[in-house]
N, C-alpha and C positions, 0 to 999 in steps of 0.2 A: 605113661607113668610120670608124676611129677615130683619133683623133690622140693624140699623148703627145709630150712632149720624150723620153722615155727607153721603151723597150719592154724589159722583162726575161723571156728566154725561158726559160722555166724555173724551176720553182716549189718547190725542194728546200732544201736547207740554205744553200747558196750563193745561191741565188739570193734565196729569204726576206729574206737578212740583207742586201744588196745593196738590194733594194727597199726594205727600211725606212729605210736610211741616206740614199738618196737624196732619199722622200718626205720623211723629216726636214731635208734638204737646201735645201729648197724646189724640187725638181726637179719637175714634173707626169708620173709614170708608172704605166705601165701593163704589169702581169704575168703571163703566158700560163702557164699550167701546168697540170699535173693536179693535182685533186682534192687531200684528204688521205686517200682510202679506197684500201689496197694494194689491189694486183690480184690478182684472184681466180687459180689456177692453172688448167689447160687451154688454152688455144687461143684468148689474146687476139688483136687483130687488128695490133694494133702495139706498136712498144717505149717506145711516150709513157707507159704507167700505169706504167713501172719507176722505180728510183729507190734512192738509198744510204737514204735515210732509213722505209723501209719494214719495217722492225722495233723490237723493243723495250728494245734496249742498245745506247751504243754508249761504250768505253772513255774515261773524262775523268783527265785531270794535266796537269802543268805540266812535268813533266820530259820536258825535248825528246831526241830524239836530235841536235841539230845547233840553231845558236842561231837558226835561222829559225823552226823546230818550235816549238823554246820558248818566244820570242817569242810568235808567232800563239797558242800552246793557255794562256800564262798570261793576256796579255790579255783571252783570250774568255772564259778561267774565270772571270777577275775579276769579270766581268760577270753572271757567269749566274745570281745569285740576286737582282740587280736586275730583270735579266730576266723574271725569272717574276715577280717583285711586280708588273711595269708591266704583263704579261700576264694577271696571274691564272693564271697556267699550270703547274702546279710538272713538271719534269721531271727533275731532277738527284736522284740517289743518290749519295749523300757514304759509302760502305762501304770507300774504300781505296782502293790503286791502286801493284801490287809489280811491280817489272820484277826477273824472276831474268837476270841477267848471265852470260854465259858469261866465265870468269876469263880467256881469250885475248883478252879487247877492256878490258883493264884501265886501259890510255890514253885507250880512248872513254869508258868508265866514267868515269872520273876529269872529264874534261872537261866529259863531264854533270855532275858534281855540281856542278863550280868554277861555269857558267854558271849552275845554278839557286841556289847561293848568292849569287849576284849580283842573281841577278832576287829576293831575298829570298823561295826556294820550301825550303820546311824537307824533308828527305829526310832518312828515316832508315838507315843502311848496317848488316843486321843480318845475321849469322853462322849458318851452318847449324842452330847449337843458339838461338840467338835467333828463327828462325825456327819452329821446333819449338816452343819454347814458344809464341810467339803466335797459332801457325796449327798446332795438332796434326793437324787433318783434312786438313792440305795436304803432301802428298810431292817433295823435290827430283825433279827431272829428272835422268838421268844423263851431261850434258854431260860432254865431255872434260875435265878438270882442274878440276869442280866451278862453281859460280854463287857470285858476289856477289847480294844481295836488297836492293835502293833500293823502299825502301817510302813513299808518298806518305799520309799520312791526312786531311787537308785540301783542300779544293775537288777530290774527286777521288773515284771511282768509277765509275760511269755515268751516261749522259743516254739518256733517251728521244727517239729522232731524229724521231716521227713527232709527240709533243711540243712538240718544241722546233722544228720545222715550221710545227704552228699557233702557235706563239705570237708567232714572228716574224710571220707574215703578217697576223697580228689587230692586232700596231704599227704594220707599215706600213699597213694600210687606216688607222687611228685616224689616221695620220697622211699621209692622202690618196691614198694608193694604191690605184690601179682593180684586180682580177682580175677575172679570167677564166679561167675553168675550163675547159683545154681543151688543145689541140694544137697546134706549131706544123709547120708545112708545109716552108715554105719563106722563105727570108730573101736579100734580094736590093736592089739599089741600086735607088731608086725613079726611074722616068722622069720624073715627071711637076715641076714646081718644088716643091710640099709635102712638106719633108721629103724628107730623104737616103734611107731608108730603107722597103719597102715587106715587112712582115710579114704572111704569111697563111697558116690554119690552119684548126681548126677548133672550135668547142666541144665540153662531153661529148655537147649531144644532136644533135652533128652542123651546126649552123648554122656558116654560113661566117662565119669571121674575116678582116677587113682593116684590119691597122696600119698609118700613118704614124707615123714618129720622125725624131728627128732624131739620136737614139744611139740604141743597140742592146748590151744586154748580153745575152753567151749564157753560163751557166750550168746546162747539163744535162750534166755530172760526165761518166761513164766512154763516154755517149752521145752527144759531142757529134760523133765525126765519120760517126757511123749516123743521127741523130735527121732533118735535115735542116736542122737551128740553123744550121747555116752557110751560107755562100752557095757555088755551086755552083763546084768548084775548089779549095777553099780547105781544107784539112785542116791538122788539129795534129801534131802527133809525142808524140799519147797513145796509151795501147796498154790493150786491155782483155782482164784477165784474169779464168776462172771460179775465184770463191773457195769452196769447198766447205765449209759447217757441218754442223755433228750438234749436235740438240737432246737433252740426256737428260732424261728426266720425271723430277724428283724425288719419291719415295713421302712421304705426307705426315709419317710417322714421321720423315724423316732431312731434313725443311726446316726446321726449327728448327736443329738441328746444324750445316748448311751457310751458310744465308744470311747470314751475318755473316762467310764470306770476302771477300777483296780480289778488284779484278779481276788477271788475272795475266796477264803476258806472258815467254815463255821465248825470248832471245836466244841460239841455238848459233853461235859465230863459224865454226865446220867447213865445209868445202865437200864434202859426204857424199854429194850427189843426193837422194834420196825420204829417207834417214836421217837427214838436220837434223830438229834435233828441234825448230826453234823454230816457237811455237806461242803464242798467247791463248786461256784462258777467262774468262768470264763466272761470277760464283757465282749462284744458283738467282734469276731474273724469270720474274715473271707474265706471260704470253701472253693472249692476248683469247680463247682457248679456257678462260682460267680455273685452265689448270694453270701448273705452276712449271717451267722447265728452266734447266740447267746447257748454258750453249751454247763450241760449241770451235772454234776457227778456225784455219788456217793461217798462219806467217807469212809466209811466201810460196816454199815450196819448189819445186823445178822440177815437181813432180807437177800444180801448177795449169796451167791450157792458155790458150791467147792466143784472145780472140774477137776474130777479124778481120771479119763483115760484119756487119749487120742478122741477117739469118736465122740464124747463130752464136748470138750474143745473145739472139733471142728464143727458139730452140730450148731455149737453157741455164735462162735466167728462167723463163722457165713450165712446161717438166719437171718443174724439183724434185725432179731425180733427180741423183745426184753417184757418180762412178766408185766403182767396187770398190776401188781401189787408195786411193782420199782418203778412203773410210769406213775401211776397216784404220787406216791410221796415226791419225785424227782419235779414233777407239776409243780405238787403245793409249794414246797420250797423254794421255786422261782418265783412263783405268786407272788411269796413273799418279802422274797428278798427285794425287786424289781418288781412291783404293783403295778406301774403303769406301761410298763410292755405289752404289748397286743399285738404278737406273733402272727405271722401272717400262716403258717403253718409251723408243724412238729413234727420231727423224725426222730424216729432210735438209730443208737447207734453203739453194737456191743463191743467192748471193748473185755481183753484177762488181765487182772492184777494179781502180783505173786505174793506170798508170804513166808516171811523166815522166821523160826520159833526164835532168833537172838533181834529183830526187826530190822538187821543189818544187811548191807550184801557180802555174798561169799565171793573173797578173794583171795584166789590162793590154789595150793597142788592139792591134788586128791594122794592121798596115798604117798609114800616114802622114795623119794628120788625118782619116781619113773616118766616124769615133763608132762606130767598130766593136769590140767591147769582149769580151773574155772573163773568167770568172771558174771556172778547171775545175783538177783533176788534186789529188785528195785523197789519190790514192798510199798510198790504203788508212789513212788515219788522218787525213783532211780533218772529221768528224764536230765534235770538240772546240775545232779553231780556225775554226770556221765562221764564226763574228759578225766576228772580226777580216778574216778575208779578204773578208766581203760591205763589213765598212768602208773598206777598200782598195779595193775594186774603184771603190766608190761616192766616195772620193778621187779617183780620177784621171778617172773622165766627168763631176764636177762641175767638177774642175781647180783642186782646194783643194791647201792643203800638205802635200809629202810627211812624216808623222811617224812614221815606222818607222825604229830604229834601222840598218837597212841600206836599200841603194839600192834604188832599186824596180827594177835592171834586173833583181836574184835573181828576181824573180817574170815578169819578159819569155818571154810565149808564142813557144813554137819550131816554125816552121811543118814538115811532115811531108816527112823525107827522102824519095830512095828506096827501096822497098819492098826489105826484110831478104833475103837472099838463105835460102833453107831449110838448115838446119843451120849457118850461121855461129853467131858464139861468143857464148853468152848475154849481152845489155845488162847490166851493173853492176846495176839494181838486182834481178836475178833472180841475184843472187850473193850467198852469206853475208858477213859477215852484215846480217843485214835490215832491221836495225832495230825501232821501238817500233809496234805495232802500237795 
């Protein structure tokens, strides 16, 4: 049996950073998670080895869509080349970071700039032909009425999420945090007088886990109401969706040419169906296979599918196989954007993205003083404000001062309606447009 003031279930980006703030805290905890080794594909046993941070980019700026976004991802930026000094860990790629604006959200546009001018985050607003020059190899989109291009060049690029995984968890141990490599089970009020809380799991080589806490942070992202993190009853109103990538290999001829693009994100305000065109890529990262690919993601058109149970979810994660209809559109969009790439081959690769009916994440207690804590719903772009939100989480179970320019009720977890009726009318954020990806 092991005791902790704080038990953090969950050992991914949120929960990493969440853990270090704490031990830095003076909190005594203890962090249950998997490994940092992705899961192999075929026919794992459970959905404990998945996880958002199990690749090797993930989009970094400062330019929010909404001053909460902004917030959180300038914060965490600010931080992240202290970060990797205190880790030894370098994972940040400083190559750019364009958002092509669709010219119908020229209000939203604007508003983004005004608050990243405030946060002092320099964007530069460049013109089809300004684009062209700086970026030959890169082709507009053909959005309805043309794009605006808010190009970020400063603390912004990519982050290595499996990276910046370890390097948070090697602070928090530095700074007194227990792991444990392993599984959680089940999470439940503890009968016994020690400790509110009774967590039990199991390790990777199967040895039974039993925590005592007295708080309880759950932090396992698009999984938390499959994993078993929660206690029984008790669900959120997240919703998990299958995000479909295409890896293209770049031939070794045309990586020099390429990898000094920005990363890109294509905002179509249209409400088209499977024809929004809005879309992320990635410019050409090294894979631990050694090669380079150009990877391209949706940004959240209806063509992606909701994973409602366990068996959903792990059937999607470990396939690694992505519809016919999300490889066509994920193609032509590269096609597009990037014409003269000539991929030496293409891989899928399926990736879950969560969704919060407030488009925020939930931080914060479940329920009325009993140290029940969550820290989930990255809403598809939680990667980059990750530190801030684990510092948040780690505010309010230490019970320090609120220091975020808005109330902390924005981030208050929303426990799980009634189940959706089938074919009622798509949740807002399954609606253009999408947002920053």
């Amino acid at each position: 049996m092991l005791n902790a003031e704080v038990v953090v279930v969950g050992a991914g980006m949120f929960g990493a950073a969440a853990a270090k703030y704490l031990a830095r805290g003076g909190a005594d905890v203890l962090v249950i998670g998997p490994g940092g080794q992705s899961p192999s594909h075929g026919a794992p046993a459970s959905l404990a080895p998945f996880g958002a941070h199990h690749d090797e980019a993930r989009i970094v700026r400062r330019l929010g869509w909404d001053r909460v976004w902004g917030t959180l991802d300038t914060r965490s930026a600010d931080r992240m080349r202290a970060l990797e000094a205190e880790s030894g860990i370098g994972f940040l790629t400083e190559c750019g970071a364009l958002a092509l604006m669709g010219k119908g959200v020229r209000d939203r546009t604007a508003e983004m700039l005004r608050l990243a001018g405030a946060a002092g985050v320099t964007v530069e607003e460049l013109s089809g032909t300004d684009l062209g020059r700086d970026f030959p190899d890169l082709a507009l989109p053909p959005v309805a009425g043309g794009v605006d291009g808010l190009l970020e060049r400063q603390s912004a690029g990519y982050l290595n999420p499996r990276l910046l995984v370890r390097a948070q968890l090697r602070l928090a141990a530095a700074a007194g945090a227990r792991l444990v490599n392993g599984q959680v089970a089940t999470v439940d009020k503890n009968p016994s007088p020690a400790g509110r809380w009774l967590v039990q799991g199991t390790t990777a080589d199967g040895t039974a886990v039993h925590a005592r806490a007295e708080q309880v942070v759950v932090a396992t992202g698009a999984l938390a109401n499959q994993s078993g993190a929660l206690p029984t009853g008790v669900r959120l109103d997240l919703h998990a969706y299958t995000e479909p990538n295409l890896l293209f290999e770049v031939p070794a001829g045309q990586l020099e040419r390429f990898r000094d693009l920005p990363t890109v994100v294509v905002v179509d305000p249209e409400d088209r169906g499977n024809d929004n065109l809005s879309v992320y890529l990635l410019p050409p990262v090294r894979y631990p296979d050694g090669k380079w690919y150009v990877r391209t993601g949706p940004g959240m058109q209806p063509l992606v599918r909701e994973l409602r149970t366990a068996e959903e979810m792990l059937a999607w994660c470990a396939g690694g196989t992505i519809g016919a209809e999300q490889a066509r559109f994920l193609a032509a969009m590269t096609r597009t954007l990037i014409p003269a790439l000539e991929p030496v081959s293409v891989r899928p690769s399926c990736c879950v993205v969560d969704k919060t009916p407030t488009r925020h994440p939930y931080i914060g207690p479940l329920g009325e003083d009993d140290g029940l804590f969550v820290a989930v719903g990255g809403n598809g772009h939680g990667a980059r404000g990750s530190d801030e939100i684990g510092r948040l989480a780690a505010t309010l179970v230490l019970g320090g001062q609120w220091d975020f320019p808005l109330p902390r009720e924005v981030f208050a977890p929303v426990p799980a309606p009634a189940p959706r009726v089938s074919g009622a009318d798509r949740p807002p954020y399954l609606t253009p447009p999408f947002g920053l990806c």
